[in-house]
C-alpha positions as CSV (number, residue, x, y, z in Angstrom):
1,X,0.0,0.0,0.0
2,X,1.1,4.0,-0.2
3,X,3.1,5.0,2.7
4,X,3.7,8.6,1.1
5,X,5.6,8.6,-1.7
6,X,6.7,5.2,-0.5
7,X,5.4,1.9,-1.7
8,X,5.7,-1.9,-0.4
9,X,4.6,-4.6,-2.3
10,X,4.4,-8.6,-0.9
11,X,5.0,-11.9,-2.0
12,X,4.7,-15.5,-0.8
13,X,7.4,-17.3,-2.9
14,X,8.2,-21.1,-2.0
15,X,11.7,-21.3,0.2
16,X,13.9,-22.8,3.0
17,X,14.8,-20.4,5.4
18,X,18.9,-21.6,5.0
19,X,18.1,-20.1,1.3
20,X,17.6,-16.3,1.8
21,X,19.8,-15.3,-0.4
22,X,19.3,-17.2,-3.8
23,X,15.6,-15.3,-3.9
24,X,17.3,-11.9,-2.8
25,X,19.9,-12.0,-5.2
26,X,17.9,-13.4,-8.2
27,X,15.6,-9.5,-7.3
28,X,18.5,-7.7,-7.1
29,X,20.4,-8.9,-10.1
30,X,17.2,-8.2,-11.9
31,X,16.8,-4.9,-10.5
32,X,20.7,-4.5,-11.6
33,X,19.8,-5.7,-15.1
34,X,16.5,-3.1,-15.5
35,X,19.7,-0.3,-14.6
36,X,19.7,-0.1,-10.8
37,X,22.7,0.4,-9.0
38,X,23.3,-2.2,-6.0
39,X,23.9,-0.6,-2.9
40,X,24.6,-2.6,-0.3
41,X,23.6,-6.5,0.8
42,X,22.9,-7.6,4.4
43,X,22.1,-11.0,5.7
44,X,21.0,-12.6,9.1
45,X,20.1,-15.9,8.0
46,X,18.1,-17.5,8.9
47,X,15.2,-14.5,9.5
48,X,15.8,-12.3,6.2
49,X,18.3,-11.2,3.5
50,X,18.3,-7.5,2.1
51,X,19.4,-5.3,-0.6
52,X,19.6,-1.7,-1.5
53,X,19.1,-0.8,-4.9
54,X,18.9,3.2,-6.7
55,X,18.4,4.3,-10.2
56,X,18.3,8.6,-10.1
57,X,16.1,9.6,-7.0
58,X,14.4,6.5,-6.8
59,X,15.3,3.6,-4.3
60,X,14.3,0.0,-4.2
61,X,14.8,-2.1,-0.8
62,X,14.5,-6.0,-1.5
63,X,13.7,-7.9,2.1
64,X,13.2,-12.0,1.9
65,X,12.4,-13.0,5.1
66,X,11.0,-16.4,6.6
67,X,7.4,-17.2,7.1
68,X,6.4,-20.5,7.8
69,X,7.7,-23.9,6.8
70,X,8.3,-24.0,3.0
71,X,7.5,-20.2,2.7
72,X,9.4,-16.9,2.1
73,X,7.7,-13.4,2.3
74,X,9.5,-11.0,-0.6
75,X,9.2,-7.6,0.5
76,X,10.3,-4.6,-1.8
77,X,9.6,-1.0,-1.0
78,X,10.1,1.5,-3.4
79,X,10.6,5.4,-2.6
């Protein structure tokens, strides 16, 4: 939903907990490939991975995080 000028949108993707990181870097090279710039990463497996992504004023935050057994949430919020 609209926070502001800010935006988050959710996903349910299917996902181990010890595998954070495959679904967080799979958004962000995407994001790299559409002409974002990667930030930064961060990980505390096994509760969520992150990344940081900007193109001009725009920024893109990409949070996988665990759910329940067999489920990730994909979070990205875009300001």
């Amino acid at each position: 939903g609209p926070f502001g000028k800010t935006e988050r949108f959710y996903a349910v993707i299917a996902g181990d907990p010890n595998d954070l990181l495959t679904p967080r870097d799979a958004a962000a090279d995407a994001l790299v490939a559409a002409g974002f710039k990667l930030l930064t990463k961060d990980q505390e497996p096994p509760v969520e991975a992150e990344a940081h992504l900007s193109r001009g004023e725009r920024l893109v935050s990409v949070q996988v995080a665990s759910l329940c057994r067999g489920k990730l949430r994909l979070r990205y919020t875009v300001s």
